[in-house]
C-alpha positions, 0 to 999 in steps of 0.5 A: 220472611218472618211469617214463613218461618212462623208457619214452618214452625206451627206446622212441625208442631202440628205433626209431632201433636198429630202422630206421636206413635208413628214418629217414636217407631221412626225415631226407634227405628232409626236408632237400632238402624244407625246402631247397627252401622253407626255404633258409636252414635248411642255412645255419644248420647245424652245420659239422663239420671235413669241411666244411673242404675246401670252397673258399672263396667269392670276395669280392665287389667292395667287398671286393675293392677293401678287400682292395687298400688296403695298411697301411703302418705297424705300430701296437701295441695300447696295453697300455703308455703307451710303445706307445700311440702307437708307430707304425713303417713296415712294412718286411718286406723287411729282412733280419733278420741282422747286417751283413756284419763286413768292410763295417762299422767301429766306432762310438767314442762321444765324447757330443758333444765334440772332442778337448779334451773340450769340447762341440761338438755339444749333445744327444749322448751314450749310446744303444746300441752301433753299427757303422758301415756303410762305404756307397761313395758312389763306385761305380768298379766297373763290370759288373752287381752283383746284390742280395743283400739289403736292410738296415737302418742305425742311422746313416742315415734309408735302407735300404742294399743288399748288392751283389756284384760278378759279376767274378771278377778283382776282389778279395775286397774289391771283390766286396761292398759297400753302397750306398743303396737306391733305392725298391723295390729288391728282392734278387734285382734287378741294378745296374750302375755307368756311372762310367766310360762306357758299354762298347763293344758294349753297344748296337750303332751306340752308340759312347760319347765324352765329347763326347756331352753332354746336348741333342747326345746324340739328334741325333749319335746315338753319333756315327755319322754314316754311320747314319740318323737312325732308326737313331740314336734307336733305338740312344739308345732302346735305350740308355737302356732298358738304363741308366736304371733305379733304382740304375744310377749314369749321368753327367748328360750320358747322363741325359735331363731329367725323370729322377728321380736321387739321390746326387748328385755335385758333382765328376767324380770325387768322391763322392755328396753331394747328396740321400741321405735317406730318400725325397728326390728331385732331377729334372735339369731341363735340359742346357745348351746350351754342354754343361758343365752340367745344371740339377738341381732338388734336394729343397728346389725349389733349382735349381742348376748341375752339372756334366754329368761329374759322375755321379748314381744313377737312382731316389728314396731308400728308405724313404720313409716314415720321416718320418711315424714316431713313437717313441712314448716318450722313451725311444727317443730316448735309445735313439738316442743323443739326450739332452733339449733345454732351452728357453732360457726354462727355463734361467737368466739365464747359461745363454742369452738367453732364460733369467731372469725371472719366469714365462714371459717371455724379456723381449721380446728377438728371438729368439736362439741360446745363443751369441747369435746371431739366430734368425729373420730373420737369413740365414747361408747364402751368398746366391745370385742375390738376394744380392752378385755372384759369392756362389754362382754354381751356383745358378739358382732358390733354394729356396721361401721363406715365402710362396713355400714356402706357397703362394697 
């Protein structure tokens, strides 16, 4: 049995050695025929490395449209307890290096306690070693500032950009500087600061004046009165297609209503302080008709009185999705210099209100703080228009509250 298969074999090889040619048209021969009736018989065949050039097939429609759905956080597969439930927003924009050392100071741990040791601030203390990034809220430089770089910053909930100064009279200390990122600003992009007003010659038929303020601003037209009314509005078209634009910083009198501004100041010339987080927003709602003020929704719905002298940043706050994050562990707290918060039915009779007892009861008492005060119910910031005369006079519309806040 065994010598019959050997001469089988030797003879299948002794024809494949003989005629090559006629076996390769056969085997051509029989794969164009078993193509045209079996079409599926090509596709199943083995694809060797020359067949790697071949382009690839375009997508077909439900494809296309699942490829366009972006994942915006990064999830981890969960190999540890700690990464199981991690989840961060995707930010490949940052830049990976380390802040520039003349833009940052140190950061002196204290734990939450003043200059006499006492704690003033409970559930600091630890956490890793930190630098302090000097952000300039005021933006005094004028001229276009090109944008270096996004980042990230350990002392705030938004990113932060890198910007130089293109003047080259300035010092070398004035050419770089942080400021907030808006959202999508990218490096490579250009900001400029209109603190001081717009410059003579940026628009041409624009002249800039302080007595150009908010609803005036489209009927005076840069206070040429000579020009025609066409003329006025392209050169106020003109004008804030070159100045509205996100991280421009523009005073409120130059801003038209509807815009979406951040870092808000509330003294001419004072500092950004109103509507830094990470992706909050205002929107300025109005000028009013005596030109002194403009009325700003902030991001909590108040809406309240600035001055129009007073300068504001075009655009929302970066990172907008920080909010929906998770940790993923208790760790990263402590990582983040934040140490464990203590019920009050946890704790003893002498350590807080709600503590002592039996079992998990704080004996019917409404709810207080450790130092005793209300909890709930009880107001304590200052009262705007509901409240005493004269209690907050800038603000028009208090913020949403209960049923207001949820909604019918």
């Amino acid at each position: 049995m065994f010598s019959s298969a050997r001469c089988l074999l030797r003879s299948c090889f002794s024809a494949i050695n003989v005629g090559p040619t006629s076996s390769f048209a056969s085997t051509s021969a029989f794969a164009s025929s078993s193509s045209a009736v079996f079409p599926h018989v090509l596709n199943k065949a083995r694809r060797y490395a020359t067949e790697a050039n071949t382009p690839q097939q375009s997508p077909s429609e439900v494809n296309a449209a699942l490829a366009r759905t972006s994942v915006l956080y990064k999830t981890y597969k969960p190999i540890t307890p700690g990464i199981r439930h991690l989840k961060r927003p995707l930010t490949p924009h940052l830049y990976q290096g380390r802040p520039l050392r003349e833009l940052t100071v140190a950061l002196r741990k204290r734990g939450g306690r003043n200059h006499h040791g006492h704690i003033t601030v409970r559930h600091r203390g630890g956490g890793h070693k930190q630098r302090i990034r000097i952000i300039d809220f005021m933006r005094t430089e004028s001229g276009p500032c090109d944008v270096v770089r996004i980042e990230y910053d350990p002392g705030r909930s938004a990113h932060i950009a890198l910007i130089k100064n293109r003047n080259p009279e300035l010092a070398g200390g004035n050419v770089w500087s942080y400021i907030l990122a808006p959202d999508n600003l990218r490096a490579g992009d250009v900001v400029e600061s209109f603190r001081q007003g717009i410059p003579d010659g940026l628009v041409p038929g624009f002249v800039d004046s302080k007595n150009l303020r908010g609803n005036a601003l489209g009927e005076d037209g840069g206070e040429q009165q000579s020009q025609s009314a066409s003329t006025a509005s392209l050169a106020l078209g003109v004008l804030r297609s070159l100045t509205i634009k996100p991280g421009n910083v523009v005073p409120l009198r130059l801003i038209p209503p509807g815009t979406i501004i951040h870092n808000i100041a509330l003294n001419p010339q004072g500092r950004a302080v109103l509507v830094r987080s990470a992706g909050t927003f205002g929107q300025v709602v109005a000028h009013e008709e005596s030109g002194k003020y403009s009325q700003v929704r902030l991001q909590s719905g108040e809406v309240r009185k600035v001055l129009q002298d007073c300068v504001a940043t075009i655009g929302k706050v970066s990172n907008p999705l920080w909010k929906n994050r998770n940790l993923g562990k208790a760790g990263r707290s402590r990582w983040l210099g934040r140490r464990p918060h203590v019920r009050g039915m946890a704790m003893n009779r002498n350590d807080h209100p709600h503590g002592g007892g039996r079992g998990k009861s704080k004996g019917n008492k409404q709810p207080r703080s450790v130092w005793g005060w209300i909890a709930k119910g009880v107001r304590t910031r200052k009262p705007g228009p509901k409240g005493p005369k004269n209690s907050n006079k800038m603000v028009i519309r208090e913020r949403p509250r209960g049923k207001e806040k949820r909604g019918p």
